[in-house]
C-alpha positions in Angstrom: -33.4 11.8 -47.3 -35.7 10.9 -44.7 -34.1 6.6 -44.8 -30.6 8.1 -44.8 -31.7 10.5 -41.5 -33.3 7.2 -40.1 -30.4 5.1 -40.7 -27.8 7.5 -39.4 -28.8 7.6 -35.8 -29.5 4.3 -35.8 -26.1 4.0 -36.2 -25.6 6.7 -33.5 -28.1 4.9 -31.3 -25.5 1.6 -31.7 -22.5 3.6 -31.0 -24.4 5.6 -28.1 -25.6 2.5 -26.3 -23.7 1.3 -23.1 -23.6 -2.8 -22.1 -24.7 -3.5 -18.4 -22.1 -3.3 -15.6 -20.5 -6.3 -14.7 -17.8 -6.8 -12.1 -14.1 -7.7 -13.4 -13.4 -11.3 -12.5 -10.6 -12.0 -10.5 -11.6 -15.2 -8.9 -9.6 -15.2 -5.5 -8.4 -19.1 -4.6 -10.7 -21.6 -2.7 -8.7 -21.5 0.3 -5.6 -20.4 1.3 -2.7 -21.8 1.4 -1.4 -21.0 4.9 -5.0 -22.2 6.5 -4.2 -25.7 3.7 -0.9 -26.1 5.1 -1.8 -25.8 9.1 -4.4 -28.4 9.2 -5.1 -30.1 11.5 -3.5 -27.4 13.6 -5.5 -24.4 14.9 -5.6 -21.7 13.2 -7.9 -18.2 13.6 -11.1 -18.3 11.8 -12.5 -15.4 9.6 -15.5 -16.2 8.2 -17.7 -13.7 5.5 -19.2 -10.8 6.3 -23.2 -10.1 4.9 -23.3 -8.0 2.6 -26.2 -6.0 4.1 -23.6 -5.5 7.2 -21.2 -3.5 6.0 -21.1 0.5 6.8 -22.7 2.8 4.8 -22.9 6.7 4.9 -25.7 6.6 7.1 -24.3 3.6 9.4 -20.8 4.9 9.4 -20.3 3.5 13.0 -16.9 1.3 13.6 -15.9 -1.3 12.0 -14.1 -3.5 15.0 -16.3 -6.8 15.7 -16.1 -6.8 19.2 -15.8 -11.0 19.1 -12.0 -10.0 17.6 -10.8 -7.8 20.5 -12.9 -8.6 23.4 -11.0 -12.1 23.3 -7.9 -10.2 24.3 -9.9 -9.4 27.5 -7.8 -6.1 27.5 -10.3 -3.5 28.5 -7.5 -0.2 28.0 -7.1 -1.7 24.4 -11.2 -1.8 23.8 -11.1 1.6 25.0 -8.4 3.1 23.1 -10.5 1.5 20.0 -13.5 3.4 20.7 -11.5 6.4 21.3 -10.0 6.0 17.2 -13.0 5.0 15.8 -14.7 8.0 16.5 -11.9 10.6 17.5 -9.5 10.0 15.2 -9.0 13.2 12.6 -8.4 10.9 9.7 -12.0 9.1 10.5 -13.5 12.8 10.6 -12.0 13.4 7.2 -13.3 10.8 5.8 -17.0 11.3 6.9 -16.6 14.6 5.9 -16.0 13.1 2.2 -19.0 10.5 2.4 -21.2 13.5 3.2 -19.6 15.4 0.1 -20.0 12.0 -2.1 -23.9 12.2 -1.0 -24.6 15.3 -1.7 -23.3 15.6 -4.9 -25.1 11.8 -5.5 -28.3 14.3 -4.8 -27.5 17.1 -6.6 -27.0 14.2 -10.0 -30.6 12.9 -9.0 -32.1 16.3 -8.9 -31.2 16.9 -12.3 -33.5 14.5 -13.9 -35.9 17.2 -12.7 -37.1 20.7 -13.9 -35.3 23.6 -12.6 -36.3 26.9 -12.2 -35.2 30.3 -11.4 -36.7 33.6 -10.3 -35.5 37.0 -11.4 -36.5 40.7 -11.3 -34.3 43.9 -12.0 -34.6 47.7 -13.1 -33.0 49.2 -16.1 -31.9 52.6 -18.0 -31.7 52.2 -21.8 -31.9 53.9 -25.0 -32.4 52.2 -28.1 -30.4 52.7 -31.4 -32.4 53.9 -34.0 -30.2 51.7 -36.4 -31.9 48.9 -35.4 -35.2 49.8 -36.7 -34.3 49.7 -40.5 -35.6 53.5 -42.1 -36.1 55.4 -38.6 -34.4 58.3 -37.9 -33.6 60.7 -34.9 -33.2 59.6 -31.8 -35.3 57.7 -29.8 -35.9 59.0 -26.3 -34.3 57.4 -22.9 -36.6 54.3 -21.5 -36.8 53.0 -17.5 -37.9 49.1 -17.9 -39.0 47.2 -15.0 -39.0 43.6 -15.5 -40.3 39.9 -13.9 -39.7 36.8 -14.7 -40.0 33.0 -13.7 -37.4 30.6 -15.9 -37.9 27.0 -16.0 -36.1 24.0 -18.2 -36.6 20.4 -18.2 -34.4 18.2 -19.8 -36.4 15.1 -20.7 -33.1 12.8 -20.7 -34.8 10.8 -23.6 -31.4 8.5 -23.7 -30.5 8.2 -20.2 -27.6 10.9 -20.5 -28.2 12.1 -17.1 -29.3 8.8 -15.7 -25.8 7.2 -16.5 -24.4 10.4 -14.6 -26.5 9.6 -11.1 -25.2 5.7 -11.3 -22.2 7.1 -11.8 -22.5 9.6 -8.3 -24.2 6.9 -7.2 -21.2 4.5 -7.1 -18.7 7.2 -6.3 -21.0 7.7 -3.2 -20.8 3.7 -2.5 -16.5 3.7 -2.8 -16.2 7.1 -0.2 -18.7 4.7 2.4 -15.7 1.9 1.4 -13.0 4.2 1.9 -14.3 5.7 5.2 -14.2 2.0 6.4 -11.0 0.6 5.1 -9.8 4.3 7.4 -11.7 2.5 10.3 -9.9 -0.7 10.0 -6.6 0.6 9.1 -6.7 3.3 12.0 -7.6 0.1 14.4 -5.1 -1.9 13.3 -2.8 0.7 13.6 -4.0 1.5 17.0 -3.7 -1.8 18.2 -0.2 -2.4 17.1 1.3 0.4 18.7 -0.8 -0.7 22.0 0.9 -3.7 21.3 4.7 -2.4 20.8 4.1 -0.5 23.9 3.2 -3.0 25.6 6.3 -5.2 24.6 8.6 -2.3 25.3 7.3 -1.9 28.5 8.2 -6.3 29.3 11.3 -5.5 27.7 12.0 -2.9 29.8 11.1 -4.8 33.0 13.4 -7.3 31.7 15.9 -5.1 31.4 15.7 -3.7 34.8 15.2 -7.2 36.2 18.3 -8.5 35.1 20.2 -5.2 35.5 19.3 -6.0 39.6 20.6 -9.9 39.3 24.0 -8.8 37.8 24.2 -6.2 40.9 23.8 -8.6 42.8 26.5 -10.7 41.0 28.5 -7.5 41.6 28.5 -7.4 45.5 29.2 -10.8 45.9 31.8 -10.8 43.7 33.0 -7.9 45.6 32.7 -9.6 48.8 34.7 -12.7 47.7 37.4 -10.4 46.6 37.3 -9.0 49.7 37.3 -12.1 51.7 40.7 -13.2 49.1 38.6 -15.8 47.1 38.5 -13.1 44.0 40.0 -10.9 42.0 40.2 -6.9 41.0 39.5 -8.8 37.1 36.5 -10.7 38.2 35.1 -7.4 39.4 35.6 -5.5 36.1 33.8 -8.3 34.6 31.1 -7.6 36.3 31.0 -4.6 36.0 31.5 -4.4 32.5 28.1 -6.8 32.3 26.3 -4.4 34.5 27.1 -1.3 32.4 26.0 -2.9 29.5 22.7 -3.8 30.8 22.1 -0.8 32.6 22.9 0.8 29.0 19.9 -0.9 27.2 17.1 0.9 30.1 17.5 4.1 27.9 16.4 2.9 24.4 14.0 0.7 26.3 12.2 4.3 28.2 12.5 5.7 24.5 10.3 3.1 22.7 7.7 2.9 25.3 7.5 6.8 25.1 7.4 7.0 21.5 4.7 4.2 21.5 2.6 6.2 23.6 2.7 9.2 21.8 1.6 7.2 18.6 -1.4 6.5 20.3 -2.2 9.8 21.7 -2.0 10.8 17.8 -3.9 8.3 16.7 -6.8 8.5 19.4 -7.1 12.1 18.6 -5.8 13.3 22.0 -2.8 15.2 23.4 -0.4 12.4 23.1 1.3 13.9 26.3 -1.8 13.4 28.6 -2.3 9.8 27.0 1.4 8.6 27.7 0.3 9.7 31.1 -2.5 7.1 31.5 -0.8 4.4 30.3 2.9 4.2 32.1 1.3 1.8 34.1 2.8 -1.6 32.8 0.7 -4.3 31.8 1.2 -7.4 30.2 0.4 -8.6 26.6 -2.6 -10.4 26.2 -2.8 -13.8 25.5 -4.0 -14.3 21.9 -6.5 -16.5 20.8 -5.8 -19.9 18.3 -6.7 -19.5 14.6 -7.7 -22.4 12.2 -8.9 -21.2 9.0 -10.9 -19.1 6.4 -13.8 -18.9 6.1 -15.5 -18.6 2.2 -12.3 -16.8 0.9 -14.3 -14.8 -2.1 -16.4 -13.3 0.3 -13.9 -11.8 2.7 -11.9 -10.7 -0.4 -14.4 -9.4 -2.0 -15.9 -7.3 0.9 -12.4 -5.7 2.1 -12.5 -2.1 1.8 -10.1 -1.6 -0.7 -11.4 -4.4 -2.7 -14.9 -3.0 -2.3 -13.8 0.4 -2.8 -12.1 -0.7 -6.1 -14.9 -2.3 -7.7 -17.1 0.8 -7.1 -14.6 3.0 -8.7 -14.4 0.9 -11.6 -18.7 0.9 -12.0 -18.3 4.9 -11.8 -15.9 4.5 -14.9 -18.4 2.5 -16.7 -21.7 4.6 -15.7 -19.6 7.5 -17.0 -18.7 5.3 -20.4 -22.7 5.6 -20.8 -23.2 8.9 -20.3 -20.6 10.3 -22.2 -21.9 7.6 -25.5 -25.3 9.3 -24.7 -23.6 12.9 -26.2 -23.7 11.0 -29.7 -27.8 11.5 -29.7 -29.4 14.5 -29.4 -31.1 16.1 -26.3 -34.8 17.6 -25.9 -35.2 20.1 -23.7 -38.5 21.7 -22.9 -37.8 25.7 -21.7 -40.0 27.7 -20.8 -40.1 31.6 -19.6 -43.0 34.1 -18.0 -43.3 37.5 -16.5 -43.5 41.2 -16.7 -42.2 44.2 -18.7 -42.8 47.2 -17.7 -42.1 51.2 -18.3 -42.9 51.7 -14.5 -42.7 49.9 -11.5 -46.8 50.5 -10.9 -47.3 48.6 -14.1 -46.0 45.3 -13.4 -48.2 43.0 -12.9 -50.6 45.0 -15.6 -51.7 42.5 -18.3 -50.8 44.6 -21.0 -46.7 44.2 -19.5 -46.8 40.3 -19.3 -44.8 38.3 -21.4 -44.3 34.6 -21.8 -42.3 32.5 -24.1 -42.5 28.0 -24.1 -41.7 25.0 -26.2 -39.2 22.8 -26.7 -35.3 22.4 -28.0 -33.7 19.8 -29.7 -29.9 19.9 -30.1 -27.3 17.7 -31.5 -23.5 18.3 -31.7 -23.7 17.1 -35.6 -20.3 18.9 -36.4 -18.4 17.7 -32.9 -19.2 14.1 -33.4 -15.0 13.9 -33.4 -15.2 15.7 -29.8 -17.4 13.0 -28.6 -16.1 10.5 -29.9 -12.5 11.4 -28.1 -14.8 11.5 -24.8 -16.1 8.3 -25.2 -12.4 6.7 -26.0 -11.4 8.9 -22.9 -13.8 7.3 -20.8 -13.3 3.8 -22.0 -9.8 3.7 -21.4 -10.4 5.2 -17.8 -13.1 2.4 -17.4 -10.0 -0.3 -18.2 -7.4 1.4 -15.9 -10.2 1.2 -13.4 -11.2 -2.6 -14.3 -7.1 -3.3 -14.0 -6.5 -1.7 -11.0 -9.4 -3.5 -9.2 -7.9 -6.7 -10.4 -4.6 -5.6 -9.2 -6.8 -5.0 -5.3 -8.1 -8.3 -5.4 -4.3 -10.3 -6.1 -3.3 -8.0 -3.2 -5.9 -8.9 -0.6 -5.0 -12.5 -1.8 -1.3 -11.7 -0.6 -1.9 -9.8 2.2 -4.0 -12.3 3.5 -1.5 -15.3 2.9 0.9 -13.2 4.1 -0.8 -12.3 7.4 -1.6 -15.8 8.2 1.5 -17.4 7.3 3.3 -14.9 10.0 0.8 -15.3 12.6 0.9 -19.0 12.3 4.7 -18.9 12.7 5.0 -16.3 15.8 3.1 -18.1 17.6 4.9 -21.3 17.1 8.0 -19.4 17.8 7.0 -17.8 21.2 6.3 -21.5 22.0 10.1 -21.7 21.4 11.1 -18.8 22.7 9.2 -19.6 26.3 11.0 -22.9 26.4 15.1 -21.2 25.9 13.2 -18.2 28.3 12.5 -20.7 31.4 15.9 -22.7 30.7 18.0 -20.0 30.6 16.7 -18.7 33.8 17.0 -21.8 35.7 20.4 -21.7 33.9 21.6 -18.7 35.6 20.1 -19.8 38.7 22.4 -23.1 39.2 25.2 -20.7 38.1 24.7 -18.0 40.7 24.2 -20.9 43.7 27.1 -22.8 42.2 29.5 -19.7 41.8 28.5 -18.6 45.6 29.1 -21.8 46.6 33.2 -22.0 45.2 31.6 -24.7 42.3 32.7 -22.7 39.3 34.4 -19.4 38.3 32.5 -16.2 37.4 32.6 -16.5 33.9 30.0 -19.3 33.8 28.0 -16.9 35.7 28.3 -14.3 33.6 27.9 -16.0 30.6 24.4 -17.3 31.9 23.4 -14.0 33.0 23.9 -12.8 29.4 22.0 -15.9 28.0 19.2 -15.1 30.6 18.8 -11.4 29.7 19.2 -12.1 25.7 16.6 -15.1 25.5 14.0 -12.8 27.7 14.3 -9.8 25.7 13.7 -11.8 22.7 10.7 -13.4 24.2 9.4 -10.5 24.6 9.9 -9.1 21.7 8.5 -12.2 19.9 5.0 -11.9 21.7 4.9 -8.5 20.7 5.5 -9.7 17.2 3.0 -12.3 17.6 0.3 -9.9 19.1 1.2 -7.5 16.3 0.6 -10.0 13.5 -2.6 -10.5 15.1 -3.9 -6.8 14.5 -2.3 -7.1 11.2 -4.2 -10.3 10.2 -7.4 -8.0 11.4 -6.6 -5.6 8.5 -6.2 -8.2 6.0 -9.7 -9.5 6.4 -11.0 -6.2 6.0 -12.3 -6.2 9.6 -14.7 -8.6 9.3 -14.4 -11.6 11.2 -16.6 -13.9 13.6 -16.4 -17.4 14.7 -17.2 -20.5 12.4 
């Protein structure tokens, strides 16, 4: 009897025991493909965070390197940062979750402790005489007074409780990750709507801009009509170009506004009184070359997503432990003291104190079937976990690729764009001297003009595209980033 107790929990021991934690392995490429593919052209370098440098609860401070912005030298765009990292309401939620994460990471640890509780209370009772077997009558009304100090301890013999902090412990660990992939997301954000207002606002001044060249086109062509060397047709042309210009100001005023009240939102702020301090147009910055990436594991590895992923998937498996720890039994040592007494002037007496102490031992011998459908519970949320931080690692891997591939190709393009820009200008130029001059009619002119206005509106919106797929290609590395 005793060899077959023995043997069966050793067998429970097997079944209850949990392997080590090991990270899912996702190995992310050895370089990227868009960083291969440039050389020897300059790309933007994004090299590996330490480890020891990432936020934490207690270091929840934000995650923008200054070495990635201050290289705009934009100082309304370093301020706005500021502003989100610390203002924003979604970064306030977030703390507020961290703190929740720790505390309950506490509350796991105290646990392994002994707990106590103090009580006291007054009470009216009469006692059946049925429970005393062969009494009879009735017995007489009782006031009891009563004390007492209760205390438990469970000893945790195999690690039940332990596998429960880990698993706080981690949980704790993914809301620090979270909280920072809010911080980087919110700064990207931040600085792409800084970015679209600031291309609205170019776009707008090249609306307005060209709007006064084709008035002027207007009142000459007016004039020459005037003087007989036009027509009533000529003017309606011009006209008709005017209009059309003058038509696009609107939308223009519309995206600036909305881009400024995005802002306001994000920063925390009445977006009103923020799309007041920035209608004051300024250019886009000038953004800086890019040539690589460097040690790809590490900066997939350490984006907050990623990060936040793997810690998700450890809680899984500390919680795979403790609920295979269920299988053995539990040892408790309880333990109870006080008084009970007829009158309050009694407690304390030694004739009213009580005390009871020793230990408990259970086992849920006929629930083994529960258990067991725990355990294959928590297993199979241990392999969604393990799957889904695979899943985070192929999609830092494509966000990253993605990022640099389109940042590498804006800025070629605004190259291009700057080149049709500048010749289309001078274009319109030669037309307008050659046209006042009696060289050619007005529809060259107008035709340039049209060319003129098109290739600077999409020069401008390609730099905003450009300066946007630079705060996007901040989010992809997870906000960490420094010069190799």
């Amino acid at each position: 009897m005793r060899k077959t107790i023995f043997w069966g929990f050793a067998v429970l021991y097997g079944c209850a025991s949990a392997p080590s934690y090991r990270s899912p392995l996702v190995p992310p490429p050895a370089a990227f493909r868009a960083v291969a593919d440039s050389q020897p052209a300059a790309t933007y370098v994004a090299p590996a965070a330490d480890a020891q440098s990432l936020p934490t609860a207690d270091n929840a401070a934000p995650s923008t390197p200054s070495d990635y912005w201050d290289r705009l030298n934009d100082t309304t765009l370093s301020r706005l940062l500021h502003e989100v990292a610390h203002a924003n309401l979604d970064v306030q939620a977030a703390q507020a979750l961290v703190s929740a994460a720790n505390s309950d990471r506490v509350r796991s640890i105290l646990d392994l402790t002994p707990s106590a509780t103090v009580s006291g209370g007054w009470a009216r009772q009469r006692i059946a005489a049925t429970s005393f077997p062969g009494a009879t009558g009735v017995f007489p009304d009782q006031t009891v007074w009563s004390t007492s100090v209760d205390a438990s301890w469970d000893l945790d013999v195999f690690g039940q409780i332990r596998h429960g902090v880990q698993a706080r412990g981690a949980l704790a660990d993914a809301a620090d990750e979270q909280l920072r992939d809010v911080q980087v997301t919110l700064t990207a954000q931040l600085a792409s709507a800084y970015f679209a207002l600031r291309g609205a606002q170019e776009q707008l001044q090249v609306a307005r801009q060209n709007a006064d060249n084709q008035q002027k086109t207007l009142d000459l062509t007016r004039e020459r009509a005037s003087a007989g060397r036009g027509s009533a047709f000529d003017i309606e042309r011009a006209q008709a170009q005017l209009s059309s210009t003058l038509a696009i100001i609107p939308e223009r005023e519309a995206q600036v506004a909305a881009a400024q009240y995005q802002i306001g939102t994000l920063v925390g702020r009445s977006p009103t009184a923020v799309a007041q301090e920035l209608d004051q147009a300024a250019p886009l910055p000038e953004l800086p070359e890019v040539t690589g990436i460097a040690n790809p594991e590490t900066i997939v590895r350490h984006r907050p997503d990623v990060s936040a992923a793997e810690r998700l998937a450890a809680a899984q498996g500390a919680l795979v432990g403790a609920a295979k720890a269920s299988y053995l039994p539990t040892v408790t040592i309880g333990g109870s003291a006080g008084y009970l007494a007829p009158e309050f002037s009694a407690v304390g007496d030694r004739t009213t104190m009580r005390y009871v102490i020793g230990p408990v031992i259970t086992w849920p011998g006929l629930n083994l079937g529960r258990v067991k459908a725990e355990v294959d519970a928590a297993s199979a949320r241990e392999q969604a976990a393990r799957a889904q931080y695979s899943q985070a690692v192929l999609t830092a891997v494509q966000d990253i690729e993605t990022t640099l591939s389109r940042y590498r190709a804006s800025r070629v393009q605004v190259v291009r764009l700057q080149e049709a820009a500048a010749a289309s200008e001078r274009a319109a130029d030669l037309a307008r001297l050659r046209y006042k001059e009696g060289a050619t009619d007005l529809l060259a002119v107008l035709d340039a003009q049209r060319t003129e206005l098109d290739a600077q509106d999409r020069l401008a919106q390609g730099r905003t595209d450009a300066a946007t797929a630079y705060a996007a290609l901040y989010r992809a590395v997870g906000g960490v980033s420094s010069e190799r």
